[in-house]
Residue frames relative to the residue before (quaternion, step in Angstrom):
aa qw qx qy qz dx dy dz
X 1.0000 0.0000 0.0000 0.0000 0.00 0.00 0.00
X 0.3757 -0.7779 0.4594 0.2064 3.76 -1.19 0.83
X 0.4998 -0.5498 0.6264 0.2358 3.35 -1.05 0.68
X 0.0681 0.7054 -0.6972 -0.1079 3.61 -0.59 0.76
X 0.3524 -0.7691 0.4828 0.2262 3.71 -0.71 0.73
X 0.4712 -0.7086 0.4816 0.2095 3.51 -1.14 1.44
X 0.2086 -0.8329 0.4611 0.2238 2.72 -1.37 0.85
X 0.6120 -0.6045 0.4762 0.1827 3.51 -1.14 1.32
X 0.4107 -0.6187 0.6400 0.1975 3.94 -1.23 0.98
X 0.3735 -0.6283 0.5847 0.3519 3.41 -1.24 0.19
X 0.6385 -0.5167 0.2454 0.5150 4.40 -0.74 0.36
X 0.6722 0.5005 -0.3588 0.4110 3.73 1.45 -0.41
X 0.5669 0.5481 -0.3819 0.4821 3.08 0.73 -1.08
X 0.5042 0.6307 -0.2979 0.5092 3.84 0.57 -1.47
X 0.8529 0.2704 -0.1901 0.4041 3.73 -0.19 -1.57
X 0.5702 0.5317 -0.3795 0.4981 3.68 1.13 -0.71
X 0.5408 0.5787 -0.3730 0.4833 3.87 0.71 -0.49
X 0.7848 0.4047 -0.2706 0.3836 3.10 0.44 -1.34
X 0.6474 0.4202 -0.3715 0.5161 3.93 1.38 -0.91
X 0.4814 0.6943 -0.4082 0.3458 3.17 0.88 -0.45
X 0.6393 0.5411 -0.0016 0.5464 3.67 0.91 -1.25
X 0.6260 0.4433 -0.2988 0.5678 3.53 1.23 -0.68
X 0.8594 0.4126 -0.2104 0.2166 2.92 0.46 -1.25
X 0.2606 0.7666 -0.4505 0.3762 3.48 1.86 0.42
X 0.7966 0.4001 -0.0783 0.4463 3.44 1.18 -1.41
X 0.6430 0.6012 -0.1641 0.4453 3.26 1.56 -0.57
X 0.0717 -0.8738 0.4750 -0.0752 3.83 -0.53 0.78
X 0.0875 -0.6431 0.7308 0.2115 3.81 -1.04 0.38
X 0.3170 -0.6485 0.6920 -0.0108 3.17 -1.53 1.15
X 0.4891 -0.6522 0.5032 0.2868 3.39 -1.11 0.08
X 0.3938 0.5748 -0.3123 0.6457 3.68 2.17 -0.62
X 0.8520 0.1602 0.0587 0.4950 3.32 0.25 -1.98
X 0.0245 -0.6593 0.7479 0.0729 3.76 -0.40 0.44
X 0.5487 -0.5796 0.5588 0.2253 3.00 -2.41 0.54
X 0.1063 -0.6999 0.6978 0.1089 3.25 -1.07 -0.05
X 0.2832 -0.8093 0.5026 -0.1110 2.54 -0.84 1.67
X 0.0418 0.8404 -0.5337 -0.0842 3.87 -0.94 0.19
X 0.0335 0.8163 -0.5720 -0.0731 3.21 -1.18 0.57
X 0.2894 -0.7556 0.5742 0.1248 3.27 -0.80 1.33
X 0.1059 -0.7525 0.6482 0.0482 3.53 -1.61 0.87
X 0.6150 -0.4550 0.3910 0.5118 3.79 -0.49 0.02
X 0.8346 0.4376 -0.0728 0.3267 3.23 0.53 -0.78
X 0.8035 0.1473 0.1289 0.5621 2.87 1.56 -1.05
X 0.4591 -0.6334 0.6102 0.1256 3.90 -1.04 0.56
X 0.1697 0.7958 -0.5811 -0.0151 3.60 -1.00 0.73
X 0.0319 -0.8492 0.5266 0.0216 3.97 -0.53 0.38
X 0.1681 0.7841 -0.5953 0.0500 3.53 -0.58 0.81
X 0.2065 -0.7380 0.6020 0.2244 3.66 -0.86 0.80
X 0.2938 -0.7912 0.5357 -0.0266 3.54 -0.84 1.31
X 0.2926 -0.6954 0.6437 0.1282 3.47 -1.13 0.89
X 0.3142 -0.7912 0.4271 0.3047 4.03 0.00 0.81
X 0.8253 0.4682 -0.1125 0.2950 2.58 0.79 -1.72
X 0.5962 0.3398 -0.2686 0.6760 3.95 1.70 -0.13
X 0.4623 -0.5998 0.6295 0.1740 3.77 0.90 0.49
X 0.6289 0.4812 -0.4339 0.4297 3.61 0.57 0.69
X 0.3474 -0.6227 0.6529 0.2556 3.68 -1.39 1.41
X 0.1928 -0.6856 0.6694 0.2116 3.83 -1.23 0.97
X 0.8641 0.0430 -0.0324 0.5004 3.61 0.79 -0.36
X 0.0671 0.8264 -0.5549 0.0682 3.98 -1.16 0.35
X 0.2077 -0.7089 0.6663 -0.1014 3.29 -1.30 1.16
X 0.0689 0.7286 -0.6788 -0.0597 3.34 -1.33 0.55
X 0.5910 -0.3601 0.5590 0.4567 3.57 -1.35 -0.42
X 0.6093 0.5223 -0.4195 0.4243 4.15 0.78 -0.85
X 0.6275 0.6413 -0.4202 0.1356 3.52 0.73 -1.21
X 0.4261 -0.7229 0.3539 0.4132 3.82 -0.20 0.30
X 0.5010 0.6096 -0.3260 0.5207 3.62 1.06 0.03
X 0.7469 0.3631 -0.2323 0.5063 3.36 0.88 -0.66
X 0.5279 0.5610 -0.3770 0.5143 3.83 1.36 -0.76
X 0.8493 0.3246 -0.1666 0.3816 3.63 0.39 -0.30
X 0.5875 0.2910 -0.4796 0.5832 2.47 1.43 1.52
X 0.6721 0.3464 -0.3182 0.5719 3.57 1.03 0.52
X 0.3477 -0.7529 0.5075 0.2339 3.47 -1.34 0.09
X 0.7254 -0.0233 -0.1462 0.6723 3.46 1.69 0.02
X 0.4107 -0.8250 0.3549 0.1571 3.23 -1.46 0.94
X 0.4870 0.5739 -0.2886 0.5918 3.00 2.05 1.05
X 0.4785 0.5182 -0.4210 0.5703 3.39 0.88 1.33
X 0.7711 -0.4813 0.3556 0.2175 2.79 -2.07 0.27
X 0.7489 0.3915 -0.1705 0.5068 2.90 1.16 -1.38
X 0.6471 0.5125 -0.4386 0.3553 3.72 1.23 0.36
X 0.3257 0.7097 -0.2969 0.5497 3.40 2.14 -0.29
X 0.7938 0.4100 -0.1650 0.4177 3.69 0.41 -1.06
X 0.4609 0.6285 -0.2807 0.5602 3.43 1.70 -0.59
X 0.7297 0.4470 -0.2166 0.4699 3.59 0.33 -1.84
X 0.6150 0.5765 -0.3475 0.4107 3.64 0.86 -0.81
X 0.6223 0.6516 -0.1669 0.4003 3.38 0.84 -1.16
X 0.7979 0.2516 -0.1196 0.5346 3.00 0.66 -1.53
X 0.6566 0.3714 -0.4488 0.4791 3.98 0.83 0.07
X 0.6317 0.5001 -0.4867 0.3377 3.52 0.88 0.40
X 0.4701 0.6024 -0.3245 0.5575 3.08 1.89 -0.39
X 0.7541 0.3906 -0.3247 0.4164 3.52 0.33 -0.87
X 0.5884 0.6479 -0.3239 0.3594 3.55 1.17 -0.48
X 0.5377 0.5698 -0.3316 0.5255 3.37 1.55 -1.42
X 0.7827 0.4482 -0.2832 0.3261 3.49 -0.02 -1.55
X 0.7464 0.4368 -0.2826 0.4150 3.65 1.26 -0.25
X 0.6392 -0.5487 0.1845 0.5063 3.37 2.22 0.49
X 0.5765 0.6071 -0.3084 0.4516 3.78 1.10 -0.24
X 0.0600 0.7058 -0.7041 -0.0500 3.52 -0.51 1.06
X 0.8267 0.2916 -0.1373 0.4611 3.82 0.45 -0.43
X 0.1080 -0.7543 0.6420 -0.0851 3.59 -0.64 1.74
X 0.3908 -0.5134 0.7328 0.2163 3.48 -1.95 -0.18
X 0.3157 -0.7150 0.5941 0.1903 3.62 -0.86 1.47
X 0.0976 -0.7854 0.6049 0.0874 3.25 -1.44 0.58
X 0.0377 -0.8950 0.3993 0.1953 3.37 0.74 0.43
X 0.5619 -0.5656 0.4138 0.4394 3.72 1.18 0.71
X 0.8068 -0.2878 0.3764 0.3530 3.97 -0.10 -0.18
X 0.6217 0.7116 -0.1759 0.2760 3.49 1.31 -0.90
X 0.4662 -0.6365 0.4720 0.3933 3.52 0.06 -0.15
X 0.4867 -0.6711 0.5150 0.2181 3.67 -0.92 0.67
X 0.3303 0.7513 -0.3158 0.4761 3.25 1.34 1.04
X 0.8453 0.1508 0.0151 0.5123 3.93 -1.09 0.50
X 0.8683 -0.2321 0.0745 0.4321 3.06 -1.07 -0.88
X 0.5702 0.5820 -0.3969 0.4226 3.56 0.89 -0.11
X 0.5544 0.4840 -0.3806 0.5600 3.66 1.07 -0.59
X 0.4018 0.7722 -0.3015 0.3891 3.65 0.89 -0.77
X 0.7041 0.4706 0.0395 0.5303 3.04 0.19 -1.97
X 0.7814 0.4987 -0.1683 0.3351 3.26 0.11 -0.93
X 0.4650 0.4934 -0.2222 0.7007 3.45 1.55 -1.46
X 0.6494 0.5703 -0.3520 0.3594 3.47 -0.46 -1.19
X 0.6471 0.6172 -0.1251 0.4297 3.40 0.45 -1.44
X 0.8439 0.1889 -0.1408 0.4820 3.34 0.34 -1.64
X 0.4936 0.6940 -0.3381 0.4005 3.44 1.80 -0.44
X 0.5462 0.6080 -0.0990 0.5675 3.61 1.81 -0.71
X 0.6236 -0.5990 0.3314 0.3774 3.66 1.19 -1.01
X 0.7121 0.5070 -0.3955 0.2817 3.19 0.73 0.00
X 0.6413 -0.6013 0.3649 0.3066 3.54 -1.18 0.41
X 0.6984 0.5491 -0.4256 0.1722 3.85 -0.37 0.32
């Protein structure tokens, strides 16, 4: 009998499945938008998302200049914890106190937990 050999996702493909699968269950509201994240080697992203008008109400990155000058790389913890801050700030100021986390596929782990604390450490509701 052959051995037929399995094939193996790559960690995106793998992670896009996995948001992919969230997001069946997952929603931005106009009450409740999503927040979203996306983590790169290099870099930190956050946007809080209205689903249903397809419309970003707010967004933060590690790129933003405001945020580079307070970190020294945008692939750390402590630049995760920055971005949080400042998209919970930027949420408030656009009227959102209360979001749905999306953590993009990632594990609730490092720098996404990061973000997240940050966030609610800042004010928001999820």
């Amino acid at each position: 009998m052959a051995v037929v050999p399995v094939r193996r996702l790559s960690r995106d493909l793998h992670r896009q499945r996995i948001h992919q699968r969230m997001r069946q269950t997952l929603v931005g509201t106009e009450e409740r938008p999503r927040l979203c994240v996306y983590r790169s080697i290099k870099h930190i992203r956050a946007q809080v998302i209205d689903d249903r008008k397809g419309h970003t109400i707010a967004s933060a990155s590690s790129l933003d200049a405001d945020v580079k000058k307070q970190i020294r790389g945008g692939g750390n913890v402590a630049a995760a914890k920055v971005v949080g801050k400042i998209i919970a700030e930027r949420a408030k100021a656009a009227g959102v106190e209360k979001v749905v986390f999306d953590r993009g596929g990632y594990q609730y782990h490092g720098r996404i937990q990061a973000l997240a604390e940050a966030a609610r450490e800042a004010g928001l509701k999820f």
